[in-house]
C-alpha positions in Angstrom: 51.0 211.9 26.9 54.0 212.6 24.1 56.6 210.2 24.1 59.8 210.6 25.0 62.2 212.4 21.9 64.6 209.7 23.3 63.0 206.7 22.7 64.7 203.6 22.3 63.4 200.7 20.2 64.7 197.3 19.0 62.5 196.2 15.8 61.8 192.3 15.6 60.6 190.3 12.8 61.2 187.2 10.8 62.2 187.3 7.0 59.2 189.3 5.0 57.9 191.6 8.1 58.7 194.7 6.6 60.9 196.0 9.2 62.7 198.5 7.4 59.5 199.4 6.3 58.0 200.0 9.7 61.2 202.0 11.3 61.4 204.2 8.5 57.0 204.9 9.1 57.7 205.4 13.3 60.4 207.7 12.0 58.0 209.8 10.5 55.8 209.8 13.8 58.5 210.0 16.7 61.8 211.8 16.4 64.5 208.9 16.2 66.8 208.0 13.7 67.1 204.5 11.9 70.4 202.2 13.0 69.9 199.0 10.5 73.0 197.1 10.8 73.0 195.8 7.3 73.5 199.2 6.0 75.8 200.1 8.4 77.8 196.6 7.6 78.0 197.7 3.8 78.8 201.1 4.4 82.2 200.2 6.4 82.5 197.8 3.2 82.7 200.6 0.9 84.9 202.2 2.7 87.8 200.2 2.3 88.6 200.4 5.9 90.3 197.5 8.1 87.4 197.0 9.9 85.4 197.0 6.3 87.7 194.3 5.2 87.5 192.4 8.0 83.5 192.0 7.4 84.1 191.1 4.0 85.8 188.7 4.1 83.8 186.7 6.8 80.6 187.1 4.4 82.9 185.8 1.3 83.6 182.9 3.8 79.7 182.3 3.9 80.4 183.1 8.0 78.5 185.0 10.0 79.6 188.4 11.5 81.4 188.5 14.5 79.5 189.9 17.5 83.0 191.7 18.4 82.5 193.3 14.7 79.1 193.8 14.8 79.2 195.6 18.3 82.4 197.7 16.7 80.6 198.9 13.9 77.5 200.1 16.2 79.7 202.0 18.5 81.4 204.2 16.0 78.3 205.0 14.7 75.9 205.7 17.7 78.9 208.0 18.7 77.8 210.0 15.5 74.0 210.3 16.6 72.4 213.4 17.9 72.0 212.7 21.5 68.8 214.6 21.7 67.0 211.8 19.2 66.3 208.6 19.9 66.8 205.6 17.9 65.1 202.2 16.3 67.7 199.4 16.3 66.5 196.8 12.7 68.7 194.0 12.6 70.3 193.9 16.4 70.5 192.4 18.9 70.6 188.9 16.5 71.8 187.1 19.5 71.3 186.5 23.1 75.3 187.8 23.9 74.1 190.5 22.0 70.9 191.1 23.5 73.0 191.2 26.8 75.3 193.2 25.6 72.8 196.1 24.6 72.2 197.4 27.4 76.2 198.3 27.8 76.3 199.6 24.0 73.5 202.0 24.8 74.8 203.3 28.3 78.1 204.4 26.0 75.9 206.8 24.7 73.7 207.6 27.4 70.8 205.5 26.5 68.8 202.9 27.2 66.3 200.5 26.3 63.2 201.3 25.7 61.2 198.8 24.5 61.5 195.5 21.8 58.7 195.6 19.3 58.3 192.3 17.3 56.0 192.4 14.3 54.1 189.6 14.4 53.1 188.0 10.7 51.8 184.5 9.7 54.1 182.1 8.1 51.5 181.8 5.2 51.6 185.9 4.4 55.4 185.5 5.1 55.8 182.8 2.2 53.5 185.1 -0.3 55.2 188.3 0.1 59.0 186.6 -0.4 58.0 184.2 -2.9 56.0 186.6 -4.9 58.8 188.5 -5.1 60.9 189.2 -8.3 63.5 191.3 -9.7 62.5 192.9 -12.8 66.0 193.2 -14.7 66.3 195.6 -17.5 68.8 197.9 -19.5 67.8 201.2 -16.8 68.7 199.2 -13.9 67.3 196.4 -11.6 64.2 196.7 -9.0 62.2 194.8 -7.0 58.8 193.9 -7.9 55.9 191.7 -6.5 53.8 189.0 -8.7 50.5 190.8 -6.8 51.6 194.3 -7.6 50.2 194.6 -10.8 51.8 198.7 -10.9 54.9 197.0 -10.1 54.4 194.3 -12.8 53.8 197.5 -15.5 56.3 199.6 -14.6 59.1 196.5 -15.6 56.8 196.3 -18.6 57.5 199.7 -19.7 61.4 199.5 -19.0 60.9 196.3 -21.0 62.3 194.4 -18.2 62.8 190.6 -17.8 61.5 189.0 -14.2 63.6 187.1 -12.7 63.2 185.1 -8.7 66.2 185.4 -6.4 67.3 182.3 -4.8 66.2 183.1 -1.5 62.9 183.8 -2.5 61.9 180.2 -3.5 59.4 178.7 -1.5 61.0 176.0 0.2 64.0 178.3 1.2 61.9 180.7 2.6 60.4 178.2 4.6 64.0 177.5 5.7 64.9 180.8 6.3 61.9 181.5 9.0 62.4 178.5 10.7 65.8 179.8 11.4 64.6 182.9 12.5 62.0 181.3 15.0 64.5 178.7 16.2 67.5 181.3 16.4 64.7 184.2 18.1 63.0 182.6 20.8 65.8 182.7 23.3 66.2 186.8 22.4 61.9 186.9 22.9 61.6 185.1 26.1 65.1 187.2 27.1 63.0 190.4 26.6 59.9 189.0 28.0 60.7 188.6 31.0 62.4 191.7 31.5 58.5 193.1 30.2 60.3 195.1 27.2 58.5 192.8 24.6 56.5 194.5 22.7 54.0 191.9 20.1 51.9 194.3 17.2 50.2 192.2 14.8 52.2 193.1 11.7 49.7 192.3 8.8 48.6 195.5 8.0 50.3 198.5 5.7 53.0 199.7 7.6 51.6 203.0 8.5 48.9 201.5 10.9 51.7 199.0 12.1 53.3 202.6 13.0 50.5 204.0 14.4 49.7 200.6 16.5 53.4 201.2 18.1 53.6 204.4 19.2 49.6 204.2 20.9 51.1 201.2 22.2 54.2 203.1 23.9 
């Protein structure tokens, strides 16, 4: 049976799981469009705009974003989808408020939930992907590479590139950074769960059979 052109999917996953990765791979199987609210959040940056300002300066506070800002920046922009496509949601609901508050946000827009796919990865993979990453910095620009991507590792050769590891990606913060994802997750899993939208796909595999694995799944 074909799915539904309307689907509606939340995309889970701790630090290193590839989500954007994933959503843009189902986007090439099922007809939805991609709503990550990072992006969004530095789009209404660049902008200039009140609301843009607003967000700024919380992050240059070291705060988090308000849910009120959060959900404001959604709405303006699910009002710009085409109503006839559905849409992966990477980075939201981050909360359970916002969790409960979904279902609202979506009825806006006449949609709802469909289901909430977690990508399920082992701590240990988790730590290798992040901490193996680096950024290779030279005079054309500066991109990410991996320590186990050797094409990676030649193509900052050839730009004559210096490698250099991002705070965040040192082992012991990584560490840090998915036990505050599990800790600040679980309430927003077993929320889902028992509502039976919770979707778990093992997610240590290229992203393409992760993709594949969803949509057989829905």
């Amino acid at each position: 049976m074909a799915l539904s052109p309307t689907v509606q999917l939340v995309l889970m996953g701790p630090p290193g799981a590839g989500k954007s990765t994933v959503a843009h791979a189902l986007a090439d199987r099922i007809p939805v469009s991609v709503v990550s609210t990072g992006v969004l959040l530095r789009a209404e940056i660049a902008t200039g705009s009140h609301l843009g300002r607003e967000i700024a300066s919380a992050i240059d506070h070291g705060n988090y974003v308000s849910d009120a800002l959060i959900n404001q920046v959604l709405i303006q922009h699910l009002a710009q989808l085409p109503p006839t496509k559905g849409l992966i949601l990477d980075g939201y609901p981050r909360t359970l408020l916002q969790a409960q508050y979904l279902p609202e946000l979506l009825a806006m827009h006449g949609r709802s939930l469909t289901r909430v796919v977690e990508l399920d990865v082992p701590d240990t993979e988790l730590i290798r992907r992040l901490s193996g990453r680096r950024m290779c910095v030279s005079a054309d620009g500066t991109f990410p590479v991996h320590v186990d991507d050797p094409a990676s590792l030649a193509e900052c050769a050839a730009h004559d590139g210096t490698l250099h590891t991002r705070p965040d990606d040192e082992a012991d913060v990584v560490r840090h950074r998915i036990g505050l994802y599990d800790a600040a997750t679980e309430p927003l899993l077993m929320f889902y769960q028992h509502q039976g939208l919770l979707l778990r796909v093992d997610g240590n595999a290229p992203a393409d059979e992760i993709a594949q694995r969803v949509v057989e799944s829905l």
